[in-house]
N, C-alpha and C positions, 0 to 999 in steps of 0.2 A: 504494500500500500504506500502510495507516496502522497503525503500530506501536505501543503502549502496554505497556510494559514496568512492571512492579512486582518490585524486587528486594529479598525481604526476609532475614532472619538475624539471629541475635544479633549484639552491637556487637562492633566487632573483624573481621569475616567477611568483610572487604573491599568490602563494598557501594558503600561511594564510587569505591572506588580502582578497579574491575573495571566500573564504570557507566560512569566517565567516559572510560575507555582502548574497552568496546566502543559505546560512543553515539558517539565520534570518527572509530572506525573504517567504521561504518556509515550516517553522515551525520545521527545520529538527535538530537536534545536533552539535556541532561541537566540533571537535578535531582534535588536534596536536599533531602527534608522535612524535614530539621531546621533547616535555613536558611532554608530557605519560611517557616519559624513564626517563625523570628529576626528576618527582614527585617520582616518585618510587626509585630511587637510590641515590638522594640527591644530585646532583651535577647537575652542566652543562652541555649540549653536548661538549663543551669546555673543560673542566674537567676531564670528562671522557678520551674524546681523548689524552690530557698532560698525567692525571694518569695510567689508565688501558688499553688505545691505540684502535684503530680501532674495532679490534680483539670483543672487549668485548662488544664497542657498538653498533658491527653490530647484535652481539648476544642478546641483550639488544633489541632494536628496532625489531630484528622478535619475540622476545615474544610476545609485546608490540602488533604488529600488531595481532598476530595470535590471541588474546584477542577479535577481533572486530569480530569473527565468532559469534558471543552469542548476540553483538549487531543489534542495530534496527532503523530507520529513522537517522541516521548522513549521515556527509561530513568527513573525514578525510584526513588531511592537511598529506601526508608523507615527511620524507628527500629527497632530493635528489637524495642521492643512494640509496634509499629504495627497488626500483622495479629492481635495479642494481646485490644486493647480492641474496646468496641461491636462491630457487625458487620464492620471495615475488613475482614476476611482474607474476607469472601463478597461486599464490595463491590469488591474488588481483580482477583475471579476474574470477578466478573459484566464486567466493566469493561476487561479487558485479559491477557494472558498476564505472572501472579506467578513469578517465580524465587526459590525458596531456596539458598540459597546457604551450603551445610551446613561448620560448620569444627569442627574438633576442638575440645576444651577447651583443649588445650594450645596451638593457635595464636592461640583466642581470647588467652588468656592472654599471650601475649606480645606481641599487638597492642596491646593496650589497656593494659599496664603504663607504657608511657613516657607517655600520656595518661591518666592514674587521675585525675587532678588536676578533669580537665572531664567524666567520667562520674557525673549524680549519683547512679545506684544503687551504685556501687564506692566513692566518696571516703570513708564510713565503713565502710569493709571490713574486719577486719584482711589486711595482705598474708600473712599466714602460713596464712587461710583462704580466701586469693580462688582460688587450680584450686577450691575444694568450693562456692563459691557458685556460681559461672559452673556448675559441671556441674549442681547443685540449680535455679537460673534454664532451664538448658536443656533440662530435665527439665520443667519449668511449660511452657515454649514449644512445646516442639517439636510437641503437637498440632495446633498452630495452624500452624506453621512446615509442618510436613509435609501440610498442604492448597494448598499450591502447585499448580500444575499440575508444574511441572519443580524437578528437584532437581538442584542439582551441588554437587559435593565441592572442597573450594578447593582442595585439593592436587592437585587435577587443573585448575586452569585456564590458560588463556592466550588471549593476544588476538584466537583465533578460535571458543574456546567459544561464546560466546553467538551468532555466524553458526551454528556448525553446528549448533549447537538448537534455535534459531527456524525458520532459511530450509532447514533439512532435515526439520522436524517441521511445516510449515503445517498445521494442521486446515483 
């Protein structure tokens, strides 16, 4: 069986956190496109965005993904806006079964507060308006988010969601 998993969501959504705990439990790879893009250009997502801007790392990040056509049994954690730019979110679905991985605003919100610091869409937020940006941001996305094939709700996971969805739903 060769598995290719695409998990995408707004940041905060748990996408690392739920990748690495069901890619462990299922024998499968895991990775992180944001580290993909890091390892490889030497800086931070952060970094990137200050020095060479948006532009570069959105170009950076579909290399990075288009790399996972060659790969085999992973989970891949994407950005954010991953399935947002160029075609990623019809090259994801052509390519492998994408997961959204739907959070509230408000658990967004609390995910991503003790980290604001390395978000560079949040770092000039005011925090008095960051629930209305994140729900405004998720409002932008979620067309693209909601072309998934499968959707779950965070508040409903645990460490054998992603078994009973894949290996109960094989097409």
């Amino acid at each position: 069986m060769n598995q290719k998993i695409f998990l995408i969501g707004f940041m905060g959504s748990g996408k690392t956190h739920w990748g690495r705990i069901w890619a462990a439990k299922n024998a499968l790879h895991f990775f992180d496109l944001d580290a993909e893009v890091e390892k490889s250009f030497k800086m931070s997502v952060d970094e990137i965005f200050q020095k060479e801007g948006e532009g570069k790392f959105r170009e950076l990040e579909r290399f990075h993904l288009k790399k996972f056509a060659t790969k085999k049994n992973f989970i891949l954690s994407c950005g954010g806006g991953t399935p947002c730019f160029d075609d990623n979110i019809d090259w994801m679905n052509s390519n492998g079964n994408v997961i959204y991985l739907r959070a509230t605003p408000e658990t967004i919100l609390n995910n991503v507060t003790p980290k604001i610091d390395k978000r560079p869409l949040l770092k000039n937020v005011n925090p008095n308006e960051l629930l209305f940006f994140i729900e405004k941001k998720l409002r932008e996305r979620e067309p693209f988010y909601n072309r998934a094939g499968y959707i779950l709700d965070t508040g409903n996971l645990d460490e054998d969601s992603f078994s009973k969805l894949i290996f109960n739903s094989d097409q």
